[in-house]
C-alpha positions in Angstrom: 172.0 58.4 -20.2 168.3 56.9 -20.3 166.2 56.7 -17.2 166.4 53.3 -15.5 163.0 51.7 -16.1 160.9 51.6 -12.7 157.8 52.4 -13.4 154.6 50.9 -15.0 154.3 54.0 -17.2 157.7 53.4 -18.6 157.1 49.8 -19.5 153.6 50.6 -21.0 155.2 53.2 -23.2 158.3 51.1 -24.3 155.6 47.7 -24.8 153.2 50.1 -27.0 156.3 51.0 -29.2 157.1 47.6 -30.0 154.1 47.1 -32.1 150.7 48.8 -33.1 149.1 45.7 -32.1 149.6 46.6 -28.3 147.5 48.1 -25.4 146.6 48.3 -21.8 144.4 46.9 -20.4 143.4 46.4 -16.3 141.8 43.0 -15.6 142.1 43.1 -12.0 142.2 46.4 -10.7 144.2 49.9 -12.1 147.6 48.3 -9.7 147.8 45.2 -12.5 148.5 46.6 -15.8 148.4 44.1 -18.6 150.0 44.6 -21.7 147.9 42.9 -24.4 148.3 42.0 -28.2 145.2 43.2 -30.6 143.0 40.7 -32.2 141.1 37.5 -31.4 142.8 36.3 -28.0 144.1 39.3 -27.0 147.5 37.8 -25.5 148.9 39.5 -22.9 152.9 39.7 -23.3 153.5 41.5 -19.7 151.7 42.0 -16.4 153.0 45.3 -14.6 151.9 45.5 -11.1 153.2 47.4 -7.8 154.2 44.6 -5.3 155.6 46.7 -2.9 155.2 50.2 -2.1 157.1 51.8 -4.9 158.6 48.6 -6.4 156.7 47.7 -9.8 157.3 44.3 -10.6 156.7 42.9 -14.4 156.1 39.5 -15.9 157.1 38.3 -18.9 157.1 35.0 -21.1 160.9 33.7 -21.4 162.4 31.9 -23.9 162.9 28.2 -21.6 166.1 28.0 -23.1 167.6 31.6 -21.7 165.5 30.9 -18.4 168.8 29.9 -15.8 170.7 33.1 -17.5 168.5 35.2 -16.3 167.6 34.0 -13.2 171.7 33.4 -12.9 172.5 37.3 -14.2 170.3 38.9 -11.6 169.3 36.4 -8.3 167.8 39.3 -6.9 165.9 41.1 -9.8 164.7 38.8 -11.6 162.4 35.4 -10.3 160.2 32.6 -11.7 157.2 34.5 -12.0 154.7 35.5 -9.6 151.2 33.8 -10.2 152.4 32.7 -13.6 154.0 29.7 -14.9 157.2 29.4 -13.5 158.4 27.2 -16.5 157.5 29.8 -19.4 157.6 33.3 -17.3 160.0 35.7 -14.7 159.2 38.6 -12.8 161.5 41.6 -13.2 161.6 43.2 -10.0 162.6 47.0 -11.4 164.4 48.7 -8.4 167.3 50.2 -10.7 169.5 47.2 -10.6 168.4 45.0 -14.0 170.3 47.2 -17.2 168.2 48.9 -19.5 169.0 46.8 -22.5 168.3 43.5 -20.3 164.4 44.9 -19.3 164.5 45.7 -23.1 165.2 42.4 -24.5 162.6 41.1 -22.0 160.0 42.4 -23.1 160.5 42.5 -27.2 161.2 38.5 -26.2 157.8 38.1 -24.5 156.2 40.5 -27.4 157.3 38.0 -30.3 156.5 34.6 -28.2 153.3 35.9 -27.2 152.4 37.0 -30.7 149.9 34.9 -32.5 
């Protein structure tokens, strides 16, 4: 059985397979991990950041449409995002609760809408 994803490291190294075109950067500080698309605007498609003390939390852009399934599926791991537009973005809180093939589809979603 995979690992539950909790940790920044796992969601850097499952982002960087989706694509060549992706890699980290730190904007803020080395707690705000920003996964970023290649090329002229350098897109990020997820912020990975700890919150609390050993909870990494991780933003990504949502399809609108699939936004109340989400937020319905897990009312306690996943919110409108933090510091982000709450119309186009969640927060996955990754404690072990959200299903590996849920964080998964999260983030190859936000890879492909933040694409350009």
């Amino acid at each position: 059985m995979k690992k539950k994803y909790t940790t920044k490291k796992q969601i850097s190294e499952f982002c960087q397979g989706l694509g060549n075109d992706i890699f980290e950067d730190y904007p803020f500080d080395e707690n705000w991990l920003a996964m970023r698309h290649m090329g002229k605007g350098r897109h990020v498609m997820a912020f990975c950041y700890e919150y609390y003390i050993g909870e990494v939390w991780v933003n990504v852009k949502c399809d609108t449409d699939y936004m109340e399934y989400w937020l319905k599926k897990y009312p306690d791991n996943i919110k409108p995002a933090y510091h982000m537009s709450k119309r186009h973005w969640l927060t996955m809180i990754l404690d072990g609760n959200i299903a590996n093939e849920d964080v998964e589809t999260l983030l190859k979603t936000s890879y492909v809408l933040t694409k350009k």
